[in-house]
KEKE-3310 file (N, C-alpha, C; in steps of 0.2 Angstrom, whole numbers, plus 5000, padded with zeros to 4 digits):
npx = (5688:5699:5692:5702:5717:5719:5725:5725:5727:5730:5732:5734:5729:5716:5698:5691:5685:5695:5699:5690:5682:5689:5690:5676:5674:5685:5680:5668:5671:5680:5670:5663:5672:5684:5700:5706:5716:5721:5729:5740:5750:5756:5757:5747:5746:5731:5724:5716:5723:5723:5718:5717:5723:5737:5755:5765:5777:5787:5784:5775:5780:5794:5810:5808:5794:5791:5799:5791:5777:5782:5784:5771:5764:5766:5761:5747:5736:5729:5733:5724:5724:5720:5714:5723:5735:5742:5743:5758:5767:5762:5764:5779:5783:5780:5785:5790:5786:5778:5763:5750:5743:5727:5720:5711:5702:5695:5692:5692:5701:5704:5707:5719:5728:5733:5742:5754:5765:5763:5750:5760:5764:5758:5750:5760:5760:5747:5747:5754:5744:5736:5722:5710:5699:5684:5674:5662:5654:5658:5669:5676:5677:5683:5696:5699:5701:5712:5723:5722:5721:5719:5703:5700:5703:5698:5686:5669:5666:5656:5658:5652:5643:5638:5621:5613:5621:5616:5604:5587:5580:5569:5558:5551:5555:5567:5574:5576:5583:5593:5600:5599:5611:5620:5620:5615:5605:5585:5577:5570:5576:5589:5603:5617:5636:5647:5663:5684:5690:5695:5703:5698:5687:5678:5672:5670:5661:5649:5646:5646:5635:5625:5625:5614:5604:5590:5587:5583:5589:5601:5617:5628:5645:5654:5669:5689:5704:5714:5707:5702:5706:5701:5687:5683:5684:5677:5663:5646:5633:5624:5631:5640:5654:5658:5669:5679:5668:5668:5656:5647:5633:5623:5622:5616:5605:5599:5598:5590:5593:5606:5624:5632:5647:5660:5673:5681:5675:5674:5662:5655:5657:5651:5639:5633:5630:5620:5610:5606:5602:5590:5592:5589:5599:5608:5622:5637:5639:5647:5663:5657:5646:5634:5628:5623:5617:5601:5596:5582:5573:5581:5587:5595:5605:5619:5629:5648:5657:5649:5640:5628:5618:5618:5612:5599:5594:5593:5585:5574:5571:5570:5559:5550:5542:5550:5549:5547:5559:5569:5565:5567:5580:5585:5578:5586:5600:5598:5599:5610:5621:5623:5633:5633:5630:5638:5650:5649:5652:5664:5670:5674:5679:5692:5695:5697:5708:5716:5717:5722:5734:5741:5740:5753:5761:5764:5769:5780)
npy = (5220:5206:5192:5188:5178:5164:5156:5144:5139:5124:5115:5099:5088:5080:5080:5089:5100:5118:5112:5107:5117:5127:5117:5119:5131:5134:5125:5132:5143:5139:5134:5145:5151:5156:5156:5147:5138:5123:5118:5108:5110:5099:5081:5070:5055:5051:5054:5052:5043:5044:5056:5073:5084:5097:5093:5102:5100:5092:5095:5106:5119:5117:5119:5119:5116:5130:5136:5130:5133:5148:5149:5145:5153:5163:5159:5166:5178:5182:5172:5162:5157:5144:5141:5139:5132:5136:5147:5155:5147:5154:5169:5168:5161:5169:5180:5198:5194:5197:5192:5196:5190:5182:5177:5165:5163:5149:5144:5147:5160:5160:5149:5143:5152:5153:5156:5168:5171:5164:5172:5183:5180:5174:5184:5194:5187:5187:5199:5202:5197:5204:5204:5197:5184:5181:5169:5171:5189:5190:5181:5192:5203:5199:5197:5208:5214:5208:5204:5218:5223:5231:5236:5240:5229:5218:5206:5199:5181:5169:5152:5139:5130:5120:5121:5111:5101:5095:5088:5088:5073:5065:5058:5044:5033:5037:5041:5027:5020:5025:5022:5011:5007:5013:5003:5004:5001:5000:5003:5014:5028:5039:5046:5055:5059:5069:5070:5073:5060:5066:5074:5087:5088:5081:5064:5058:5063:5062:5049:5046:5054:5048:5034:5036:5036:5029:5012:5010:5019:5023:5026:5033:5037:5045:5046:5047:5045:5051:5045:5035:5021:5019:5023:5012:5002:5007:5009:5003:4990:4998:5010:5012:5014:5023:5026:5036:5047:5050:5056:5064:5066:5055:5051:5063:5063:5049:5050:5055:5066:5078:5075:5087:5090:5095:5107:5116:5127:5135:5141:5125:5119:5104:5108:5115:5110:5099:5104:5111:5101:5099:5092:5093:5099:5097:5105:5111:5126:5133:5144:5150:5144:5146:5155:5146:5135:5140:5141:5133:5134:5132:5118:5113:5122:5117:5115:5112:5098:5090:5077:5075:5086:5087:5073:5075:5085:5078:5071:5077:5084:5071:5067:5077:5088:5085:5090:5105:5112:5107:5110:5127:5124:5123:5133:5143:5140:5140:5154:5162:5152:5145:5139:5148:5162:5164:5163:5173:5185:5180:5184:5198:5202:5194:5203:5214:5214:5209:5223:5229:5224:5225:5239:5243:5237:5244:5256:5253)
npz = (4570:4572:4582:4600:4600:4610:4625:4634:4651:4661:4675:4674:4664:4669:4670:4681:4692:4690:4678:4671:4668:4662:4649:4646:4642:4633:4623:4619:4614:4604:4596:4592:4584:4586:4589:4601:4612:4622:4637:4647:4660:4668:4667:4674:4682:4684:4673:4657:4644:4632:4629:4618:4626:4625:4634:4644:4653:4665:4677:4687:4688:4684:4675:4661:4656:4662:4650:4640:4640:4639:4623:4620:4622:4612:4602:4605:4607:4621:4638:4648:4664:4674:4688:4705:4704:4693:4690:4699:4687:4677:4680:4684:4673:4660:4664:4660:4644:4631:4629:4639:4655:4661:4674:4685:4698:4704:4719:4735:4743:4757:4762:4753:4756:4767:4775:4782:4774:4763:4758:4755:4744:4733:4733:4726:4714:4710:4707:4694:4684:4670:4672:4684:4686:4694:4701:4709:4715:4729:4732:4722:4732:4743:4739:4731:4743:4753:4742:4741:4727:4714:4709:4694:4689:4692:4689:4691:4683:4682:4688:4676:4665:4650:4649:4639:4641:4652:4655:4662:4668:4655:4663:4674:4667:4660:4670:4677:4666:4667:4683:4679:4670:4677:4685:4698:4713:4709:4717:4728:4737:4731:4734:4726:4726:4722:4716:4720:4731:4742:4757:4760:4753:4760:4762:4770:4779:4772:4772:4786:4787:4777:4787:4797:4790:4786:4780:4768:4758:4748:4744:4730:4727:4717:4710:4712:4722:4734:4746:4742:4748:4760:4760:4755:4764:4773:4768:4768:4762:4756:4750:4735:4728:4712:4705:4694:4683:4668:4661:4672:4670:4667:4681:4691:4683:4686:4703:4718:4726:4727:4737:4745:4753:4758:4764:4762:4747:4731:4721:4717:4700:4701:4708:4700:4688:4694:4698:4685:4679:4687:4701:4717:4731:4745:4753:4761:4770:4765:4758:4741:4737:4742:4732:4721:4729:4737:4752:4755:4746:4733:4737:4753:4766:4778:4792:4789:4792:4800:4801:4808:4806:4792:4790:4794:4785:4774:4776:4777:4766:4758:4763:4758:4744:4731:4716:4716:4722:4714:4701:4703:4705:4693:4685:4692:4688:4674:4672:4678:4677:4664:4652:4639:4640:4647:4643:4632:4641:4645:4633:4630:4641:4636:4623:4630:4637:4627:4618:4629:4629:4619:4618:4626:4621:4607:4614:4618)
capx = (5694:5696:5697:5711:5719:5719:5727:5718:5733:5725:5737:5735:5724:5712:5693:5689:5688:5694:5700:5683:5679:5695:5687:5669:5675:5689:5676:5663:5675:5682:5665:5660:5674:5690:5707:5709:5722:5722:5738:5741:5759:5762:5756:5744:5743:5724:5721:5714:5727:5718:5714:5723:5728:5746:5758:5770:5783:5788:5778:5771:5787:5800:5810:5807:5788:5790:5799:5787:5773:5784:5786:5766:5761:5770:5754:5742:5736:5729:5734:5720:5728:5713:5715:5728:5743:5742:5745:5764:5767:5761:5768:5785:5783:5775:5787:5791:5783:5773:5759:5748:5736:5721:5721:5705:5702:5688:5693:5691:5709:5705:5711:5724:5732:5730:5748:5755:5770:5758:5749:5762:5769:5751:5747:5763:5760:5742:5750:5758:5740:5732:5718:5708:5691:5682:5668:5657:5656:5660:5675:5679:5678:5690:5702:5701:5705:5717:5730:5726:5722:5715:5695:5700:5707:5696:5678:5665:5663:5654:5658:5647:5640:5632:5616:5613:5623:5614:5597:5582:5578:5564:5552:5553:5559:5574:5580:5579:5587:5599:5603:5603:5617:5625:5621:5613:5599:5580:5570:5575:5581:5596:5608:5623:5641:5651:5671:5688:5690:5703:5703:5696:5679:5675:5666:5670:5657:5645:5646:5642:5628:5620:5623:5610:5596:5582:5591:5582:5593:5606:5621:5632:5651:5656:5677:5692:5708:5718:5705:5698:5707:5698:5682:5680:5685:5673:5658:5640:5630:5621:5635:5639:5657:5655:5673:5677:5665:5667:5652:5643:5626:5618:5621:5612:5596:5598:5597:5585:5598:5615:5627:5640:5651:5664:5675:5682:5674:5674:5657:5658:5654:5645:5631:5628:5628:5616:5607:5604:5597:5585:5591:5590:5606:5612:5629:5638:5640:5658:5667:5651:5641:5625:5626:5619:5611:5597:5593:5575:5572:5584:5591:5598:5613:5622:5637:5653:5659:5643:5635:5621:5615:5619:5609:5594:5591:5593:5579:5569:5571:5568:5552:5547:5540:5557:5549:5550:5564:5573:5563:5571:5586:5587:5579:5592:5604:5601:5598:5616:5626:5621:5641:5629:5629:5645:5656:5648:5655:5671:5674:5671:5684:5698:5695:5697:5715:5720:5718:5726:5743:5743:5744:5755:5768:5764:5771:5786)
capy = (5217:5199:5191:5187:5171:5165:5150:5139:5134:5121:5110:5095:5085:5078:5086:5090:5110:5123:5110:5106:5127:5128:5112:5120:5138:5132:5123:5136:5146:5136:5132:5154:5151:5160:5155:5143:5132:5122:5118:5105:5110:5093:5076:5065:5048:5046:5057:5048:5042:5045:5064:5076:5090:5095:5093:5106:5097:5087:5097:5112:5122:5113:5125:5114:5118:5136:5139:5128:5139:5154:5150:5141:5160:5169:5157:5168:5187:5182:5167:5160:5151:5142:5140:5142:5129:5141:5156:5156:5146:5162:5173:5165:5160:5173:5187:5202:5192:5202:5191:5196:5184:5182:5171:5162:5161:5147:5142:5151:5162:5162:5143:5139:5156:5153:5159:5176:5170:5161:5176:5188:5177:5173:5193:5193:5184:5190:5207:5201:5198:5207:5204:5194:5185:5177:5167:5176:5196:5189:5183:5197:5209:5197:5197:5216:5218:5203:5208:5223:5221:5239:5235:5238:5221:5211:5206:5193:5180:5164:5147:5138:5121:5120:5117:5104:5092:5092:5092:5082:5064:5066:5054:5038:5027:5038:5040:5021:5017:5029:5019:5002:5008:5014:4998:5006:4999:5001:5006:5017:5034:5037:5052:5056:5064:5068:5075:5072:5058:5070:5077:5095:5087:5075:5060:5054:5066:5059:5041:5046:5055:5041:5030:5040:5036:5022:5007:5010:5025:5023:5034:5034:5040:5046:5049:5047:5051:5046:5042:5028:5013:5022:5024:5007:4998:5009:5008:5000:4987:5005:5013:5012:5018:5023:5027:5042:5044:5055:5062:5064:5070:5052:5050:5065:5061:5045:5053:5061:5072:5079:5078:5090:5090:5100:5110:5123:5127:5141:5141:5121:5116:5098:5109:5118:5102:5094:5111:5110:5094:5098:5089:5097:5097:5099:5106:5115:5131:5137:5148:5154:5139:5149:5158:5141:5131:5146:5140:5132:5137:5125:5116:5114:5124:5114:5117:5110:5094:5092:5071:5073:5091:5084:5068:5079:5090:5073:5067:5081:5084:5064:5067:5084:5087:5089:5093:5112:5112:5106:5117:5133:5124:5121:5140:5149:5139:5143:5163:5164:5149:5144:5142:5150:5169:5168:5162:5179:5189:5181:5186:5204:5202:5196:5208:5222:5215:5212:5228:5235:5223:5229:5248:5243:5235:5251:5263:5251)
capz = (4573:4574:4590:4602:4600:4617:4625:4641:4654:4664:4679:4671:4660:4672:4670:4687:4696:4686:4672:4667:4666:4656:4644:4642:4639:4626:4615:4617:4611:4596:4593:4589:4578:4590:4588:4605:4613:4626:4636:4653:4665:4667:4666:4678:4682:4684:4666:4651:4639:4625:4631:4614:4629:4626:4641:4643:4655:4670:4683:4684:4688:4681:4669:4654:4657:4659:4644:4634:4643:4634:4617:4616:4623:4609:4597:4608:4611:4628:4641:4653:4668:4676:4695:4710:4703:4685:4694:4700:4683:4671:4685:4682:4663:4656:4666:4652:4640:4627:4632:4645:4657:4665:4680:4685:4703:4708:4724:4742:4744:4763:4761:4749:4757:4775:4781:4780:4767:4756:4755:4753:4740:4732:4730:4722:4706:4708:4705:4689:4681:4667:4676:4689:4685:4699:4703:4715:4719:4737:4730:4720:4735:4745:4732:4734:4751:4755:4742:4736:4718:4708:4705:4688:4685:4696:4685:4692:4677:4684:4686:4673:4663:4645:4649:4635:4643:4659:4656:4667:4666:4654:4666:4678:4663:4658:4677:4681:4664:4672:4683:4676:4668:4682:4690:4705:4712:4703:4719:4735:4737:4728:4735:4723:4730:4713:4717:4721:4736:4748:4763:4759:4753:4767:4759:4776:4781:4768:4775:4790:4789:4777:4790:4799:4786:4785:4776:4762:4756:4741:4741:4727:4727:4711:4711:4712:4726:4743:4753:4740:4749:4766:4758:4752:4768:4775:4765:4769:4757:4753:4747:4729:4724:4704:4703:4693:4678:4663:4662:4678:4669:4670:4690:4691:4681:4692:4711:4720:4728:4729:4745:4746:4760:4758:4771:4758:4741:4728:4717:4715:4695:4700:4711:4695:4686:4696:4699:4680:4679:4692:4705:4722:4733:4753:4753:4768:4768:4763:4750:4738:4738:4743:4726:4716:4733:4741:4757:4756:4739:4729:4743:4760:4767:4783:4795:4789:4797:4804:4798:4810:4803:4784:4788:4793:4778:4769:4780:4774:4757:4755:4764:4755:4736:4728:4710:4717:4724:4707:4695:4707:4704:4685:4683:4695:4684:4669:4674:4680:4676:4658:4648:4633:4642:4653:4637:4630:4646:4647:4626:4630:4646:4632:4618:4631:4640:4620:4616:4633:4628:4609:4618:4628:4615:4604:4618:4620)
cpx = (5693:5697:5700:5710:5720:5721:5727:5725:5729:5733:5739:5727:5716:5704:5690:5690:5688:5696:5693:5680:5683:5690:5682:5672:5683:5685:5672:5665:5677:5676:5662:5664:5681:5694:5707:5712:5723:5727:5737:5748:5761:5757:5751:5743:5736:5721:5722:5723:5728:5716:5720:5727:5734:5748:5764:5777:5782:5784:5778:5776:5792:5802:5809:5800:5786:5793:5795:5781:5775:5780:5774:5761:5762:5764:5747:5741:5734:5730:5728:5723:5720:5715:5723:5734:5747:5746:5753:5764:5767:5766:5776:5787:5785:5779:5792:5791:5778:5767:5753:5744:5733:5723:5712:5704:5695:5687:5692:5700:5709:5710:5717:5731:5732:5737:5750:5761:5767:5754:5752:5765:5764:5749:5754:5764:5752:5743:5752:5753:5737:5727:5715:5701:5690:5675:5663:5659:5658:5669:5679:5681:5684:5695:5706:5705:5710:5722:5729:5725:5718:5708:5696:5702:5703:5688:5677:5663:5662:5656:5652:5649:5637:5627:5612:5615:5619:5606:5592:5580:5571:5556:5555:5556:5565:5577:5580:5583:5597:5603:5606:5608:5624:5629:5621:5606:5589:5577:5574:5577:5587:5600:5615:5628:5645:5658:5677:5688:5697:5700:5697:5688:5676:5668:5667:5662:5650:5641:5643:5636:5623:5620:5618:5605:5593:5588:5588:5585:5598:5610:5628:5638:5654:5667:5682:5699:5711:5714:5699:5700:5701:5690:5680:5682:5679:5663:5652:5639:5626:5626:5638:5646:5659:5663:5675:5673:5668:5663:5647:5634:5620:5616:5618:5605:5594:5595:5590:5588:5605:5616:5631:5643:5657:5670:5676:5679:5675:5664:5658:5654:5647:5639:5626:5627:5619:5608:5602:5598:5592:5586:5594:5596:5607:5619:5630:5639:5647:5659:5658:5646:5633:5624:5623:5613:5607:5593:5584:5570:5573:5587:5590:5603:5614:5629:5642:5655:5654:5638:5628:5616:5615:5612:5601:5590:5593:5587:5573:5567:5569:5561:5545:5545:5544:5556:5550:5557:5570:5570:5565:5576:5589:5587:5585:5597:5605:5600:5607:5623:5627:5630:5640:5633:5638:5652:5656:5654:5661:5675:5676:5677:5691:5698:5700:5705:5718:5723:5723:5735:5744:5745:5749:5762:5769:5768:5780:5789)
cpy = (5210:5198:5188:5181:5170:5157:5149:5137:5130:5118:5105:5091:5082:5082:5086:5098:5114:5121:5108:5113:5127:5123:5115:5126:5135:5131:5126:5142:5145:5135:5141:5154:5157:5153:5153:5138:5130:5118:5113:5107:5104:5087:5074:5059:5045:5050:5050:5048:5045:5054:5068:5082:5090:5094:5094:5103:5092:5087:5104:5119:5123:5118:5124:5116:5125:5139:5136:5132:5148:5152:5147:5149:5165:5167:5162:5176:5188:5174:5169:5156:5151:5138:5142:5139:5132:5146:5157:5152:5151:5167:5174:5166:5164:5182:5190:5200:5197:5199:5190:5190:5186:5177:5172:5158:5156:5144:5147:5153:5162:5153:5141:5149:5157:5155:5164:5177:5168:5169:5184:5187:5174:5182:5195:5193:5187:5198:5206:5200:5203:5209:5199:5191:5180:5175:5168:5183:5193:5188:5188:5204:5205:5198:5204:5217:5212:5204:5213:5226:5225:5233:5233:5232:5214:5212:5197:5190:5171:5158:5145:5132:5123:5116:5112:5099:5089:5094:5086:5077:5065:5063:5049:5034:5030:5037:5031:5018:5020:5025:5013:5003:5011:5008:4999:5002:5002:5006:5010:5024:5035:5045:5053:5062:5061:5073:5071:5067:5060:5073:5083:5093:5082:5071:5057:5056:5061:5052:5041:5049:5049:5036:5028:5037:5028:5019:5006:5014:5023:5027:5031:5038:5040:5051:5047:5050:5045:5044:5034:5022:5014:5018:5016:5003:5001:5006:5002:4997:4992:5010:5011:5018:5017:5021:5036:5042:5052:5060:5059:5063:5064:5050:5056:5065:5053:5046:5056:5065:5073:5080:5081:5094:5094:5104:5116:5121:5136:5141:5132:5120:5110:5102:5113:5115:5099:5098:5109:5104:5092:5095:5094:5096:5101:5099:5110:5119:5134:5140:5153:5146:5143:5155:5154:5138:5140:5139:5136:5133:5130:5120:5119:5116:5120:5118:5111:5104:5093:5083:5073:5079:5088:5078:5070:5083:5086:5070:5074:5083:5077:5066:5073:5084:5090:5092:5101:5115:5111:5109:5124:5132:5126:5131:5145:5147:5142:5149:5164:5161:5143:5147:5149:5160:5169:5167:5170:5185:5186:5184:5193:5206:5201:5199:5214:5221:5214:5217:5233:5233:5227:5239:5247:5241:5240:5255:5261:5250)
cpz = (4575:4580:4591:4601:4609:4619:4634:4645:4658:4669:4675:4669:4662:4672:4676:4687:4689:4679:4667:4664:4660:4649:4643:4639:4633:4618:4613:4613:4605:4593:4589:4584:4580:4591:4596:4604:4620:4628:4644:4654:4664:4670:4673:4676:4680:4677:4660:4646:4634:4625:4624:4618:4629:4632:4637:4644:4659:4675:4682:4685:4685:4674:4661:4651:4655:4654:4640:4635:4637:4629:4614:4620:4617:4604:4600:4609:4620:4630:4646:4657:4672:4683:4698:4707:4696:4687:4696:4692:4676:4674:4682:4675:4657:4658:4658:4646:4639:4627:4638:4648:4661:4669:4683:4692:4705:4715:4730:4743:4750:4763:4759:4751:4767:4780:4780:4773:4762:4756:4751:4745:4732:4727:4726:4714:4704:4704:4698:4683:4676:4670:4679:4688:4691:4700:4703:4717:4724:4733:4727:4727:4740:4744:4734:4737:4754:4752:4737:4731:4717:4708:4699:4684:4687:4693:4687:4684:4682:4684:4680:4668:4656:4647:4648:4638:4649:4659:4662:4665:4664:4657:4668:4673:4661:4665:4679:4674:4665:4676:4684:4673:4669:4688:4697:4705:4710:4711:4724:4732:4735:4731:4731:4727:4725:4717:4719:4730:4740:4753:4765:4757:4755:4764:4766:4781:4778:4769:4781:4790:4783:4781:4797:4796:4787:4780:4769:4756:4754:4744:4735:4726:4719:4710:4713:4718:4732:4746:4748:4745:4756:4766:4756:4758:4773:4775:4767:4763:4754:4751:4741:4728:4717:4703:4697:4685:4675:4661:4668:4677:4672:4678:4693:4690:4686:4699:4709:4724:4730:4735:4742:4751:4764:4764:4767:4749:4737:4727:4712:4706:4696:4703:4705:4691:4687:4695:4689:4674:4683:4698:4712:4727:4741:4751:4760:4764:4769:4757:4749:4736:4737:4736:4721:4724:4739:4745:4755:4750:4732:4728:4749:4760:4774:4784:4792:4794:4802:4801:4801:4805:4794:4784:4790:4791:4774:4771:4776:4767:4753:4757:4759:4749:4733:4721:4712:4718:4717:4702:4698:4705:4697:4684:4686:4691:4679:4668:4675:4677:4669:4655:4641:4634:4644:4648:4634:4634:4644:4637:4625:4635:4640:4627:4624:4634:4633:4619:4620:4633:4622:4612:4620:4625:4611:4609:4617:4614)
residu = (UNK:UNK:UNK:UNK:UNK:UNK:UNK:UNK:UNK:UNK:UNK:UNK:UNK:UNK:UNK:UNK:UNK:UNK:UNK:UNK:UNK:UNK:UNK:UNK:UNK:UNK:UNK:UNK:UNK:UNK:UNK:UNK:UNK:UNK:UNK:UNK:UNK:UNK:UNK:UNK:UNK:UNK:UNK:UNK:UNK:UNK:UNK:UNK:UNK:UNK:UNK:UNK:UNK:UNK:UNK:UNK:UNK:UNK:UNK:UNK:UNK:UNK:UNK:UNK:UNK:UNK:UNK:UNK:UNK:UNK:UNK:UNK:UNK:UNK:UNK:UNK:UNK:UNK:UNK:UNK:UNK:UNK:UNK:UNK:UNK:UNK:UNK:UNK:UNK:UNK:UNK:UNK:UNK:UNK:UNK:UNK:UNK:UNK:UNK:UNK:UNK:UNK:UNK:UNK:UNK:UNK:UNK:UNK:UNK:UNK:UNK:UNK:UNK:UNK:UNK:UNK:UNK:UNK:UNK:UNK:UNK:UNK:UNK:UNK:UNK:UNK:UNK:UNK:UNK:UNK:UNK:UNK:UNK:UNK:UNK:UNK:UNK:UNK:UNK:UNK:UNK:UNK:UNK:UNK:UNK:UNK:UNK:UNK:UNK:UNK:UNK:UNK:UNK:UNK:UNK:UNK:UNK:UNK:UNK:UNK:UNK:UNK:UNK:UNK:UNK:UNK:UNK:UNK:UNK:UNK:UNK:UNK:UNK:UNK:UNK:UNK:UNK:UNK:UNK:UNK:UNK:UNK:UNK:UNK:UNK:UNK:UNK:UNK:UNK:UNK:UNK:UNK:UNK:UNK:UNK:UNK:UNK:UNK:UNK:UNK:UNK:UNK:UNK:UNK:UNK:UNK:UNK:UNK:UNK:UNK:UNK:UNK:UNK:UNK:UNK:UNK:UNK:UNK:UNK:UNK:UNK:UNK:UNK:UNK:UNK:UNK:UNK:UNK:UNK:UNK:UNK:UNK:UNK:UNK:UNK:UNK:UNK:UNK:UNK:UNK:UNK:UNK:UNK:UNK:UNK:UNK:UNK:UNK:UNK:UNK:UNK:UNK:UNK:UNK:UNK:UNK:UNK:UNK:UNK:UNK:UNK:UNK:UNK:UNK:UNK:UNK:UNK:UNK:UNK:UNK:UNK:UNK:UNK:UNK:UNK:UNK:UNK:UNK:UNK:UNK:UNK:UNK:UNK:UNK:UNK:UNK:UNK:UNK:UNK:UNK:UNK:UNK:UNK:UNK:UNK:UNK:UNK:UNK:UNK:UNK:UNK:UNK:UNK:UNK:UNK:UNK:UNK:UNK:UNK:UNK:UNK:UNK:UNK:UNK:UNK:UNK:UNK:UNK:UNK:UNK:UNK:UNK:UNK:UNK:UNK:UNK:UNK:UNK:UNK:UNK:UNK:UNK:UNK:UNK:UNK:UNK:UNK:UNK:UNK:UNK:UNK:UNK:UNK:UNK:UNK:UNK:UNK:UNK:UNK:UNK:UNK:UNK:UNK:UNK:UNK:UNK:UNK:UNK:UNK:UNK:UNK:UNK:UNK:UNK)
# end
């Protein structure tokens, strides 16, 4: 049996979060030689031009969207909606349409359903899935019991990176041409913070706890978002905003370690990123985090909203011999969160909902 033709719904064009997952498993897919399609809801400002993702409509709602949403389902045997703004859009879309969807939680549901209507309204459309792939067991067993949702339908499939992309700076001359081309400076400690500039991933946090450290200490901001005018009125002669970069891989071989500051996360991408490049990383401890950074191991974990404890486990990890620390990284990475394996798992996830529309069209 060939396999399913399958079609990527993403929010919009941007590669961030779960549109980066959508982008690596699309091509790792097209690349075995399966019939994918990738699809944006609707439009953004800060997306590339030049990116060839379709866009549906006006916004992610808008009934012009959802029925273009219909008719670029009926080209697919299964639909993937890849995070929380996909989820009501298939729900709606995709209702008594002959084909099914997966929905692709990467996020924390205790967050982006934090009142009793959003959740009742949330398990809802989650109800309307074929099936449910999630992150982390932890997540998976949330999911469970907050709305509900049969075992059968809810399958752990990992965030994850091709590891080629993100490989380690093969010695002192590739990391400093690193960052002579990042135009950071040659000598000093270098701390990289890669993600959206918003509220939810407190670079504010980030600022403050470097402004804790020895004056010899680098930190580079890598991104994009409302708190830029902030952050740059903010910012120290040691601080270094990149803007947002395309591929992040060389500001990792640059650093010598990742901040991430977070208040709410899933299982974030840049830690398995960074993680695969060997570079060691403090993050707080939120969502599933602790399933890439292990305490002591391959990283630091922190409290939340916490600069002085942040600038602390930056103090120590500069002090410490981080070649172990980032060979734990790289290996726990590529054990778990290698695109290579988890593209494997997630083909085996849409064969099996295929086959269970194809009965299910037969009965009717």
């Amino acid at each position: 049996m060939a396999e399913p033709r399958v079609l990527h719904v993403i929010t919009d064009p941007r590669a961030r979060g779960a549109q980066r997952l959508a982008r690596d498993l699309h091509a790792e897919l097209a690349r075995r030689g399966q019939a994918s399609e990738l699809v944006a809801l609707h439009p953004h400002p800060d997306a590339d031009p030049a990116d060839p993702v379709a866009v549906l409509g006006p916004s992610r709602h808008h009934p012009d969207t959802l029925r273009a949403l219909r008719r670029a389902a009926q080209r697919a045997d299964v639909v993937v909606a890849h995070g929380s703004s996909t989820l009501q859009a298939c729900a709606l879309g995709l209702l008594a349409a002959r084909t099914p969807f997966v929905y692709v939680n990467i996020g924390d549901p205790r967050h982006w359903t934090s009142t009793p209507a959003r959740r009742l309204r949330v398990g809802a459309f989650l109800h309307r899935a074929a099936a449910v792939a999630a992150i982390s067991p932890h997540a998976v067993e949330l999911l469970r019991t907050r709305f509900r949702l049969p075992a059968r339908r809810l399958h752990v499939l990992p965030n994850a990176r091709p590891a080629e992309r993100f490989s380690p700076p093969a010695g002192p001359a590739e990391k400093a041409a690193a960052r002579a081309a990042l135009g950071l400076p040659a000598a000093g400690p270098l701390i990289a913070w890669v993600g959206a500039l918003s509220p939810e991933k407190r670079p504010d946090v980030a600022l403050a706890a470097h402004a804790e450290l020895p004056d010899t200490v680098h930190l580079a901001l890598a991104g994009e978002g409302p708190l830029l005018e902030r952050l740059t009125a903010d910012a120290g002669p040691r601080t270094h905003l990149l803007g947002p970069l395309a591929d992040p891989a060389p500001l990792y071989r640059a650093a010598d370690l990742l901040l991430l500051t977070s208040d709410s996360e899933g299982v974030p991408g840049v830690l398995i990123e960074a993680a695969l490049a060997a570079l060691p990383a403090i993050a707080t401890e939120v969502g599933w985090v602790s399933d890439v950074v292990r305490h002591g191991e391959t990283g630091l974990l922190t409290p939340p909203d916490d600069p002085s404890a942040a600038a602390e486990a930056l103090r120590a990890l500069l002090a410490a011999d981080r070649a172990p620390y980032g060979e734990a990284a790289r290996e726990h990475a590529l054990a778990h969160f290698d695109l290579a394996a988890v593209a494997t798992r997630w083909q085996h996830l849409l064969r099996e909902v295929a086959r269970a529309g194809r009965r299910v069209d037969a009965r009717n």
